[in-house]
Every structure is written in structure tokens, then in C-alpha cells.
Backbone as JSON, one array per atom type, in Angstrom:
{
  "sequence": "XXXXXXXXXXXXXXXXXXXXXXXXXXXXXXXXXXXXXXXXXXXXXXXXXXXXXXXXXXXXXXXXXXXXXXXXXXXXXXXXXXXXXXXXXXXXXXXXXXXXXXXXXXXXXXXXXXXXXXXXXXXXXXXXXXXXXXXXXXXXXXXXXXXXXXXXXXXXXXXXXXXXXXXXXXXXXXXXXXXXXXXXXXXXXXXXXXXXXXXXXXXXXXXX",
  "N": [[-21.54, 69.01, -14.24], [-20.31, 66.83, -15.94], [-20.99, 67.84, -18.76], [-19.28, 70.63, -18.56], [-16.8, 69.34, -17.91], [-16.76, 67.84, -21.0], [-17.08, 69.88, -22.27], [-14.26, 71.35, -22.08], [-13.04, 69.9, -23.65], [-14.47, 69.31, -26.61], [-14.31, 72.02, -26.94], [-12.9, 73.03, -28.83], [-11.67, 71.76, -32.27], [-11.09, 68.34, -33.1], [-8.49, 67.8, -34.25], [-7.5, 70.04, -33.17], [-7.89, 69.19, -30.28], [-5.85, 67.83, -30.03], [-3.53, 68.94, -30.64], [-3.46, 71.02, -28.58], [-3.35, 69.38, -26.28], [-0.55, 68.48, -26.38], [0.69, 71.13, -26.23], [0.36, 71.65, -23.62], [1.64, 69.87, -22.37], [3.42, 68.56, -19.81], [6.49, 69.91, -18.08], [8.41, 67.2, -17.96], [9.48, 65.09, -14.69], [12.88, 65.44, -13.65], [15.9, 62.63, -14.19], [17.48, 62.68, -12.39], [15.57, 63.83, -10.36], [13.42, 61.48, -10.35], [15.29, 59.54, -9.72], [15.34, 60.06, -6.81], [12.72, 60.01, -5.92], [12.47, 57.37, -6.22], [14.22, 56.3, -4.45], [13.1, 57.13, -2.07], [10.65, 54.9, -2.23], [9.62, 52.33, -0.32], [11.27, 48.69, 0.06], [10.3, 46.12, 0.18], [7.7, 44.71, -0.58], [7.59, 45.29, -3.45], [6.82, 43.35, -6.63], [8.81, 41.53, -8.57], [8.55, 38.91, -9.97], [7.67, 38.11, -12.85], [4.88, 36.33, -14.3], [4.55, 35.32, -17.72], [2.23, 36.62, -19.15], [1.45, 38.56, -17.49], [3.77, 39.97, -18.02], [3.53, 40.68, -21.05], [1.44, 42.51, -20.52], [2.37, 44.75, -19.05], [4.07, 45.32, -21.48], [2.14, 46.25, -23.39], [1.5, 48.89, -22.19], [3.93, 50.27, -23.11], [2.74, 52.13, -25.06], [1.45, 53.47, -24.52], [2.5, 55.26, -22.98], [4.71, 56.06, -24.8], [3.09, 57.92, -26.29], [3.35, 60.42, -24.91], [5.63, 60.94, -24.22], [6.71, 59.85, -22.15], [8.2, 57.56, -21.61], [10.24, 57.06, -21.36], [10.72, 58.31, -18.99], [8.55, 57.64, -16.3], [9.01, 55.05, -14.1], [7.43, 51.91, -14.01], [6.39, 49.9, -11.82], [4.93, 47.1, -10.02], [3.42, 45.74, -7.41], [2.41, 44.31, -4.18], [-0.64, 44.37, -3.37], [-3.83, 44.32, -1.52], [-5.88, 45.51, -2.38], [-7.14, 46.59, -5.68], [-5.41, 48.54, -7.46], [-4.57, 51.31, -9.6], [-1.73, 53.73, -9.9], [-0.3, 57.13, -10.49], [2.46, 57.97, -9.01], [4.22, 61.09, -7.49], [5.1, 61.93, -9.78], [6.68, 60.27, -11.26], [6.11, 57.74, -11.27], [4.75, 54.88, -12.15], [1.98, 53.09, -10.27], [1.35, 49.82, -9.8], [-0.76, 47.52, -8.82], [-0.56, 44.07, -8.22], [-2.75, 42.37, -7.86], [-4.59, 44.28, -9.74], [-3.49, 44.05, -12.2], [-3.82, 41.06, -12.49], [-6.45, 41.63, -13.07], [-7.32, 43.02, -14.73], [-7.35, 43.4, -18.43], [-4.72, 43.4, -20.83], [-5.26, 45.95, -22.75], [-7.36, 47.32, -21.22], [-5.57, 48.33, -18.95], [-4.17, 49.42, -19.98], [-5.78, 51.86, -20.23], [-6.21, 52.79, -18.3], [-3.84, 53.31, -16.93], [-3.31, 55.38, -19.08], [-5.13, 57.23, -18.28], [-4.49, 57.97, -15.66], [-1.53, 59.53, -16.84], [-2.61, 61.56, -17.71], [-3.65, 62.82, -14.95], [-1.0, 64.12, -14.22], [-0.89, 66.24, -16.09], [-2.94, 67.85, -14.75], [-1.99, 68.52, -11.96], [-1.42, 70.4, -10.27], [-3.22, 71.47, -9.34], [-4.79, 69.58, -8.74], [-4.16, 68.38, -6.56], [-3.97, 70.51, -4.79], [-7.34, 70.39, -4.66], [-7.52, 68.2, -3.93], [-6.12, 69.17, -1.19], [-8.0, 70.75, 0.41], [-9.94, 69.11, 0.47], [-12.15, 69.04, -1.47], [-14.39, 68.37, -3.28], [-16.3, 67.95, -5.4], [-14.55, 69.27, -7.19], [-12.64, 67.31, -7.55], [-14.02, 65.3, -8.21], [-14.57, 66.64, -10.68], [-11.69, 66.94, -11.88], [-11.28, 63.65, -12.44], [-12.86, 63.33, -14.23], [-11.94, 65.03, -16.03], [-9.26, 63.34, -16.71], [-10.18, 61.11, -17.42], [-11.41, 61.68, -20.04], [-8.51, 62.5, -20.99], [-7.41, 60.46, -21.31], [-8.91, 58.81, -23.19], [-8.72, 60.83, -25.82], [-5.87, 59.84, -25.77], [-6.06, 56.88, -26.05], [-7.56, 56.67, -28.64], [-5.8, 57.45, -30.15], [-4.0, 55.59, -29.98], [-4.91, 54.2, -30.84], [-6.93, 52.27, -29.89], [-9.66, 50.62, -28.2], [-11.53, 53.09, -26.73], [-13.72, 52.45, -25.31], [-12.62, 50.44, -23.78], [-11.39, 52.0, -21.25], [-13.98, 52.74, -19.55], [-14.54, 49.57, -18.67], [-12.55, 48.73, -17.85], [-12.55, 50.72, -15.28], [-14.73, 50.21, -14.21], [-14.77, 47.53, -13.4], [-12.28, 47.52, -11.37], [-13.77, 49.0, -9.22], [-15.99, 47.7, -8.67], [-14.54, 44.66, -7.94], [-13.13, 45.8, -5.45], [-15.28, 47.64, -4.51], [-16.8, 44.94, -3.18], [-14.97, 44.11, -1.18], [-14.17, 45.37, 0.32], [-15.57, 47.1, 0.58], [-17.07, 50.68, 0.18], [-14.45, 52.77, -1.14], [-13.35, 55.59, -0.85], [-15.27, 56.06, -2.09], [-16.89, 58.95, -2.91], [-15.4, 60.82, -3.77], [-14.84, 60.33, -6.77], [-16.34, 60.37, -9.47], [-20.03, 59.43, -10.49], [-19.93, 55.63, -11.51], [-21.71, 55.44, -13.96], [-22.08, 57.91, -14.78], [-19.23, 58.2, -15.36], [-19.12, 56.16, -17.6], [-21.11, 57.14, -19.53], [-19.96, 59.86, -19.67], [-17.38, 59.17, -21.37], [-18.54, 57.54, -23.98], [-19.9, 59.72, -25.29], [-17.75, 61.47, -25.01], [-16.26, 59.93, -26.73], [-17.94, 59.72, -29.03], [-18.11, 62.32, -30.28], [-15.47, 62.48, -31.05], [-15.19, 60.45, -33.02], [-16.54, 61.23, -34.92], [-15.73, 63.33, -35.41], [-13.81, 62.82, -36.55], [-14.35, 61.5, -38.92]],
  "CA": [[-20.13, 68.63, -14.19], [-20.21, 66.37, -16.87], [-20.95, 69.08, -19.35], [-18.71, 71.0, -18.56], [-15.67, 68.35, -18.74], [-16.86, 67.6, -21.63], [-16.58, 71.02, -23.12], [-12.83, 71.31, -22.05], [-12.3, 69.05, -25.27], [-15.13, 69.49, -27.58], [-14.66, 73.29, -27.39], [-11.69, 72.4, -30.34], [-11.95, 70.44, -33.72], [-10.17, 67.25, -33.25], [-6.9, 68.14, -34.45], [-7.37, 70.82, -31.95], [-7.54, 68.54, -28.82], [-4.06, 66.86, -30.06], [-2.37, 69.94, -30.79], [-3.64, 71.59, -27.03], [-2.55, 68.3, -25.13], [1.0, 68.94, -26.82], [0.92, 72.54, -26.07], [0.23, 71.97, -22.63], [2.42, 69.05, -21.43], [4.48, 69.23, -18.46], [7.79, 69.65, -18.49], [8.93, 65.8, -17.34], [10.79, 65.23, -13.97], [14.32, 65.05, -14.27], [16.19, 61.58, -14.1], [17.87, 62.76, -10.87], [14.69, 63.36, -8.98], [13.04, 60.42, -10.49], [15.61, 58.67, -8.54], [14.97, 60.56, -5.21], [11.41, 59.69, -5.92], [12.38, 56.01, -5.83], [14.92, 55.97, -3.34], [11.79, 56.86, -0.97], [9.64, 53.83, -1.94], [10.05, 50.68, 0.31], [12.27, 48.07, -0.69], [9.64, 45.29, 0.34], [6.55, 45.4, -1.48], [7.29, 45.23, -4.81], [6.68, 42.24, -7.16], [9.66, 41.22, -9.67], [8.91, 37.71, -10.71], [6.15, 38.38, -13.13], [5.11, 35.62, -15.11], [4.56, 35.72, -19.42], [1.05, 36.69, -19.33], [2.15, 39.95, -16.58], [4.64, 40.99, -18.49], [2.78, 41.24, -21.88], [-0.06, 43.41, -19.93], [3.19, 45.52, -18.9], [4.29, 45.88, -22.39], [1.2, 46.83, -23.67], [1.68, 50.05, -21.15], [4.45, 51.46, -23.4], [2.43, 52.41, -26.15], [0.67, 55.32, -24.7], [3.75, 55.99, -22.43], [5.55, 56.91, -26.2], [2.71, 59.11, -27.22], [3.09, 61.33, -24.36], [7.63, 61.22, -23.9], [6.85, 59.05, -20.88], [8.38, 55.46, -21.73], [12.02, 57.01, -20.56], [10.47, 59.18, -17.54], [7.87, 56.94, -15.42], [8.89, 53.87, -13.64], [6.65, 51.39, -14.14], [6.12, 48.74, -10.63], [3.87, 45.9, -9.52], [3.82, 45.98, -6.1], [1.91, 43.87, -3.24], [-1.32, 45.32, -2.34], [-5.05, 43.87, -1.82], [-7.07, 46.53, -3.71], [-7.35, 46.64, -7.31], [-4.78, 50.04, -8.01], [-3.25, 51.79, -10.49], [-1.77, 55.54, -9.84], [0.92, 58.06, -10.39], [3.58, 58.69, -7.87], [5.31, 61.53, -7.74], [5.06, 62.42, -11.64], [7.76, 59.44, -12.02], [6.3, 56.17, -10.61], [3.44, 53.97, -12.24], [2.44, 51.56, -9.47], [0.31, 48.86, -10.09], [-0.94, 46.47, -7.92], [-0.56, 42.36, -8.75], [-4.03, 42.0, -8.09], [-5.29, 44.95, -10.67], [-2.55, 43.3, -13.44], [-4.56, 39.85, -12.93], [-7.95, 41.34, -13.28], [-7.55, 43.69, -16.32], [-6.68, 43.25, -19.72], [-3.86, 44.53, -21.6], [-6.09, 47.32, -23.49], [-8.03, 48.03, -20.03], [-4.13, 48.54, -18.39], [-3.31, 50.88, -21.32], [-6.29, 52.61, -20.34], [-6.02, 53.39, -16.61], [-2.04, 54.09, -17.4], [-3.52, 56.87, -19.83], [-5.89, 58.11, -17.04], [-2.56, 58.15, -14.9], [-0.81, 60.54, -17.28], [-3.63, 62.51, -17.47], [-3.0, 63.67, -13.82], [0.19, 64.94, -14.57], [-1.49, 67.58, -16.78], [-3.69, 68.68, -13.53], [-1.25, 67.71, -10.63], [-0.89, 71.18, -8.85], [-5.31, 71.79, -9.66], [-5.48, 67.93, -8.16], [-3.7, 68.47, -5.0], [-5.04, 71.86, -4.01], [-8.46, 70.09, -4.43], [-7.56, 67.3, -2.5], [-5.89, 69.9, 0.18], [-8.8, 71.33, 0.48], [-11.27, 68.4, 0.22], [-12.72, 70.23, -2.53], [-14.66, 66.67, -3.77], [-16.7, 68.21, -6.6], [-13.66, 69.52, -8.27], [-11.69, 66.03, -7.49], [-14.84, 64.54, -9.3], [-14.62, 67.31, -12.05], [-10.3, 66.12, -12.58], [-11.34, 62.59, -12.61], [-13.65, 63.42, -15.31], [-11.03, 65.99, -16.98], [-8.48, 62.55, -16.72], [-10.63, 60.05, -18.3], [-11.19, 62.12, -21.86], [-7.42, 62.47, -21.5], [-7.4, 58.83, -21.53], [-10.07, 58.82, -24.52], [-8.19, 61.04, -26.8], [-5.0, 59.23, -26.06], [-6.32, 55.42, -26.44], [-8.07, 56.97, -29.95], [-4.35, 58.15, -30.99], [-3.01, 54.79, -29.69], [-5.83, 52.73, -31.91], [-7.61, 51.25, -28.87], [-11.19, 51.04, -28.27], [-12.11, 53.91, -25.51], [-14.59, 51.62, -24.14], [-11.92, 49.97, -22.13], [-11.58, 52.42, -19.99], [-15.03, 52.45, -18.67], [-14.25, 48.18, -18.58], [-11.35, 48.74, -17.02], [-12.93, 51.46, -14.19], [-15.76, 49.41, -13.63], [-13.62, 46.47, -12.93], [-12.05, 47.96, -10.41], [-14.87, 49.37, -8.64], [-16.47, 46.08, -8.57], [-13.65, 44.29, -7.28], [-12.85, 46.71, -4.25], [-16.43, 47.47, -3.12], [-17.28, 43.54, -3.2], [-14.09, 43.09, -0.73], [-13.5, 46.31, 1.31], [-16.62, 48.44, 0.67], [-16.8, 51.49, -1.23], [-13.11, 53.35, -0.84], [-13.31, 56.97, -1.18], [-15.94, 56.64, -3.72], [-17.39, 60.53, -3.18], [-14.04, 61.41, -4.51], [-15.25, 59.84, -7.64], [-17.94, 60.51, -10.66], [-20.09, 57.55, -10.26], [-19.54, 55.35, -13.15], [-22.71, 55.34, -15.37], [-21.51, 59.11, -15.21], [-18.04, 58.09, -16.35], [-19.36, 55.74, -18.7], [-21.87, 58.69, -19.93], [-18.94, 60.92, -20.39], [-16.88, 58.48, -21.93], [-19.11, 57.44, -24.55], [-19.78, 61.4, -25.79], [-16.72, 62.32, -26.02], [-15.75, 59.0, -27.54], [-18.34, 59.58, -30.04], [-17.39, 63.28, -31.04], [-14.04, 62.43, -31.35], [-15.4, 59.44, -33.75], [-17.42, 62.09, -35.73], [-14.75, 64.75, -35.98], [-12.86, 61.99, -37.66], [-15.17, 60.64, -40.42]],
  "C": [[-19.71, 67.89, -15.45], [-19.92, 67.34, -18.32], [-19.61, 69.68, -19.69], [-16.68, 70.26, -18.82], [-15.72, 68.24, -20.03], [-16.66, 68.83, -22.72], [-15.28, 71.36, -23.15], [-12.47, 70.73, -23.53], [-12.81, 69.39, -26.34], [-14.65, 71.53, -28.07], [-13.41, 73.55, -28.77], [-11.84, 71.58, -31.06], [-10.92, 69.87, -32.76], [-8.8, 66.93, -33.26], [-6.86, 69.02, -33.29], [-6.9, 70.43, -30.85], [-6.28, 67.88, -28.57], [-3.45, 68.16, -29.92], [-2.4, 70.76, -28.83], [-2.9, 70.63, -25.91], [-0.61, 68.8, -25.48], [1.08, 69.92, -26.49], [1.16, 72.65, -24.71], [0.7, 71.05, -21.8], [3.31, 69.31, -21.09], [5.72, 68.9, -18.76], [7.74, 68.26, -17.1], [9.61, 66.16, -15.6], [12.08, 64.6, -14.52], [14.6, 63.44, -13.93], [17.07, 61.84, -12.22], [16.65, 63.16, -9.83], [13.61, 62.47, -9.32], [13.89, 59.55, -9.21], [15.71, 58.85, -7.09], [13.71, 60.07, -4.74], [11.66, 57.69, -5.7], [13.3, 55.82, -4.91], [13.6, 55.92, -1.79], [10.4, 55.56, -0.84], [10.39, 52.9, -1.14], [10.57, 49.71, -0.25], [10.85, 46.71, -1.07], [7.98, 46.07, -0.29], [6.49, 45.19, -2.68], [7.26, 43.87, -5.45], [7.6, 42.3, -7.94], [9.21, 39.78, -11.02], [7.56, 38.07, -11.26], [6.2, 36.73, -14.28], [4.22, 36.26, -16.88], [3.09, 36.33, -19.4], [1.26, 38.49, -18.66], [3.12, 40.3, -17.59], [4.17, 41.32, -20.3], [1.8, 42.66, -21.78], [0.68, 44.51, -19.62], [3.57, 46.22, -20.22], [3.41, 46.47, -23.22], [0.82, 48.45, -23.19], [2.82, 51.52, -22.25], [4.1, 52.14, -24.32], [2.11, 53.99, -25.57], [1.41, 56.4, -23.64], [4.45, 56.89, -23.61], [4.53, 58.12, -26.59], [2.76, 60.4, -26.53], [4.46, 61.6, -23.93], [6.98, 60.92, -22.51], [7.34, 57.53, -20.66], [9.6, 55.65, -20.92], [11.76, 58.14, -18.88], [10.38, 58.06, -16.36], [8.6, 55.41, -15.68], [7.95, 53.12, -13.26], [7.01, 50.27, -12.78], [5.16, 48.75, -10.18], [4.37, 45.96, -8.32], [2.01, 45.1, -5.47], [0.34, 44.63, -2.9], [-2.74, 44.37, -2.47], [-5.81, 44.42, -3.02], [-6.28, 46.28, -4.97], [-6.69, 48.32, -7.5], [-3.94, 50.29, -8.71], [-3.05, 53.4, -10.23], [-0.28, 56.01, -10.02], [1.33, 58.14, -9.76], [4.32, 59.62, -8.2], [5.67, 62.13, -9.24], [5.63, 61.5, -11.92], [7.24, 58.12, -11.64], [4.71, 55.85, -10.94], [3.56, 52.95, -11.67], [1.19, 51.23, -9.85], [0.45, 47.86, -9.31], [-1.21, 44.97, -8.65], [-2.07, 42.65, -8.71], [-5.27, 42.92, -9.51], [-4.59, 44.47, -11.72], [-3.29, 41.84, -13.91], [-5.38, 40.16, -13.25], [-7.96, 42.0, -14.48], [-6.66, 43.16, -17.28], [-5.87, 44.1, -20.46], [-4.42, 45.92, -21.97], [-6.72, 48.17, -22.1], [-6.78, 49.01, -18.84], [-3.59, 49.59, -19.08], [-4.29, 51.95, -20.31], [-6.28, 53.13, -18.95], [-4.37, 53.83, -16.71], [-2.38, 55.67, -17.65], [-4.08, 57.53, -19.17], [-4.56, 58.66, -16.26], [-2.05, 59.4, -15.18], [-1.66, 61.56, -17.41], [-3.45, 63.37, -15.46], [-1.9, 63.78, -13.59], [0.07, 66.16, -14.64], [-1.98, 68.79, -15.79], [-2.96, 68.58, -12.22], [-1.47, 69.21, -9.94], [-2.98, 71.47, -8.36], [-5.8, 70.25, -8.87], [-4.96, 68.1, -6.28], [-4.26, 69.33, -4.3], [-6.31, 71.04, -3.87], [-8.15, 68.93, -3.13], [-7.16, 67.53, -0.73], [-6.8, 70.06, 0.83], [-10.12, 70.38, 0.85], [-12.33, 68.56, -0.85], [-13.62, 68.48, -3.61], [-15.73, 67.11, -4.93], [-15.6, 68.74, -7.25], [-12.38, 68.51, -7.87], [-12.85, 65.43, -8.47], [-14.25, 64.98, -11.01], [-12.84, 66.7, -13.23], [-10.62, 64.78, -13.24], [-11.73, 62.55, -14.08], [-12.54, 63.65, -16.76], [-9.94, 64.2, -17.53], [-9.04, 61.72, -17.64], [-11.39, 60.43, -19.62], [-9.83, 62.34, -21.69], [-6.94, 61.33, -21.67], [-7.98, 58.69, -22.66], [-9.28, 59.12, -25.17], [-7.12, 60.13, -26.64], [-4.98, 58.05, -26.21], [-6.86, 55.58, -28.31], [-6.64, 57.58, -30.68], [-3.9, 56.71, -31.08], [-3.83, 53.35, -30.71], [-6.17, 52.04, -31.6], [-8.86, 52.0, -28.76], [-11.05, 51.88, -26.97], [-12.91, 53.03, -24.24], [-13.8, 50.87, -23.31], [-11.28, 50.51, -21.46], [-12.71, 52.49, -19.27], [-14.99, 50.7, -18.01], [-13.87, 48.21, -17.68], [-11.97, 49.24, -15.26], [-14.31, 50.47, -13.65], [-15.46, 47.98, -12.5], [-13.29, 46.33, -11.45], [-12.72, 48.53, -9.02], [-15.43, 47.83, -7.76], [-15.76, 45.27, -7.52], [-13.59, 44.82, -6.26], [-14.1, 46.69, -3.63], [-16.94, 45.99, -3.04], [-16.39, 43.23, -1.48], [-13.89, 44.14, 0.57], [-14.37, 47.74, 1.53], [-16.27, 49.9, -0.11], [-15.3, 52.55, -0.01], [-13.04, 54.8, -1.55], [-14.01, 57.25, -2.68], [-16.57, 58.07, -4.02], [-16.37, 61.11, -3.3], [-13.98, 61.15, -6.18], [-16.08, 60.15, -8.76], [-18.23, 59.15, -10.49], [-19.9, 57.18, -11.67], [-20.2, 54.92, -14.16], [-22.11, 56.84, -15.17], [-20.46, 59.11, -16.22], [-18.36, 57.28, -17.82], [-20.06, 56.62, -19.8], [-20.64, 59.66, -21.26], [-18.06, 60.43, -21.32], [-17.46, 58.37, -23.78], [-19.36, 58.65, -25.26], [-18.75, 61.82, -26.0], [-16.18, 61.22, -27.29], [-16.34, 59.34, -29.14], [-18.58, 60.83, -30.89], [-16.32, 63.27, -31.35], [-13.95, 61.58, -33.08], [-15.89, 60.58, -35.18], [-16.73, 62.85, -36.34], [-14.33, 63.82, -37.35], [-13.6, 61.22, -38.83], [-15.7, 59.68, -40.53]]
}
């Protein structure tokens, strides 16, 4: 499995893997069913009052929103929850949970964001699997997601390694508090770190 993720990217020079991501991004949702998409979240729930430290870790978010024409799409909200989560809604809604905002660091926040947009790319290939249960090719996305995180933190001029930080983090946190949460939906994460690291360091190579 690994492998094979891993060939998705490598099988292109460098420039290659930029020019293919561009080739193959989704057309956006519109601004009118963005707001259909938020008319359906709950009113209660969400966090507003962030203090200076939260809202740095937020702005740090729009960097790799711009490299992909997502700063004016996705709505970005903090919202109430125990677990440690960050995920896509809907193609239009980055939610993040208070408690995953306190535990990661700006750069680690970029980097689960960029995972994020990365299932965009695979959304109708992510759902069928998950219709299905299909949990080796929910692993195999995960995988596919976090080199689309890689190349785009290596565009954005952040170290890669905090996304494995970041995913570990999270992990950590959650099974400590609530036991492991749909982790065979998962690559474990010396895998991810594994994969991480390889592509990180062909990407490093291509480039000189």
C-alpha cells in the first residue's frame, strides 16, 4: 500500500507533481451552496471568542488555503468537541475542534488543513470506499492525502515533518482519552511517518 501511494507522485519529476495537482483540481463549490452547506450546521457548537494565540494558528491556515483557490471557498470553524479533529465538510467547511487548535502548532494546523484539501481531490473515490467499508482503500486515500499535504507544505516552505507531528498528536491525544477511534480506517502511523519521510525526501532530491 505504501508503495504504491507512493508511486502516485514519484511516477512524475517534481515539477510534474505541481503541474498534475493543478490539472486535476476540482472545480470549487459555488458560494450559493457553500451557504446551504452552512445553513445545515448547528447554530450551538461553534466557538467565536478565540483568544490571540487561536487566532494566529487560524491565520497560519490561509497560506496553503491560497495555494490551492481555497481561502475564498472553505469556511474555516472552531467548534466544541472533546476529540482532537480536523476535517472537511461538505467541500466548503474546515471544522476544527478547540481542543485540536490548543494542542497543535501553527505549522502542524497548516498541515492537517493541507491533508483536508487533499480529500477534495478524492471525495467521490473516498465515499464509495467508505460506502462500502472498503478499509484498505480508505487506508490507501489517507495515504494518497498525506503526500498531498507533503507536496503542498514543500510549496508553502514548511517542514513536511509536521504533518507526521501533527498526526501523531492527535492519535495520542484521542486513544489516551477515548480509545482507539476508527483507527483500522487508518495507516498506522510509523507507516504514515514511513511514507511521509520518502516522499518528503524525493521531493527534497528532485529539487537539489
Amino acid at each position: 500500500m505504501l508503495d504504491t501511494a507512493l508511486l502516485f507522485f514519484t511516477r512524475h519529476d517534481a515539477a510534474g507533481v505541481l503541474e498534475r495537482l493543478e490539472a486535476v483540481r476540482p472545480v470549487p463549490v459555488t458560494l450559493a451552496e457553500r451557504e446551504v452547506v452552512l445553513a445545515t450546521l448547528p447554530a450551538e457548537g461553534e466557538v467565536t471568542g478565540l483568544n490571540d494565540t487561536q487566532q494566529r494558528k487560524l491565520a497560519a491556515v490561509r497560506r496553503v488555503l491560497e495555494l490551492h483557490g481555497r481561502e475564498a471557498v472553505y469556511v474555516v470553524k472552531v467548534i466544541e468537541l472533546p476529540q482532537a479533529f480536523v476535517g472537511l465538510h461538505a467541500r466548503a467547511v474546515v471544522l476544527v475542534s478547540r481542543t485540536a487548535l490548543d494542542l497543535l502548532g501553527p505549522e502542524e494546523l497548516q498541515a492537517l488543513v493541507a491533508h483536508e484539501i487533499g480529500h477534495e481531490y478524492f471525495w467521490g473515490e473516498y465515499f464509495r470506499a467508505r460506502r462500502d467499508d472498503d478499509r484498505p482503500a480508505l487506508r490507501r486515500l489517507e495515504l494518497l492525502c498525506d503526500g498531498f499535504a507533503i507536496v503542498t507544505l514543500r510549496r508553502a516552505g514548511t517542514d513536511p515533518a509536521h504533518l507526521s507531528a501533527a498526526l501523531e498528536k492527535l492519535v495520542r491525544y484521542n486513544r489516551a482519552r477515548f480509545g482507539a477511534l476508527n483507527e483500522d480506517h487508518y495507516p498506522a502511523i510509523g507507516e504514515r511517518r514511513t511514507f511521509g519521510r520518502r516522499l518528503a525526501a524525493w521531493l527534497a532530491a528532485a529539487a537539489g
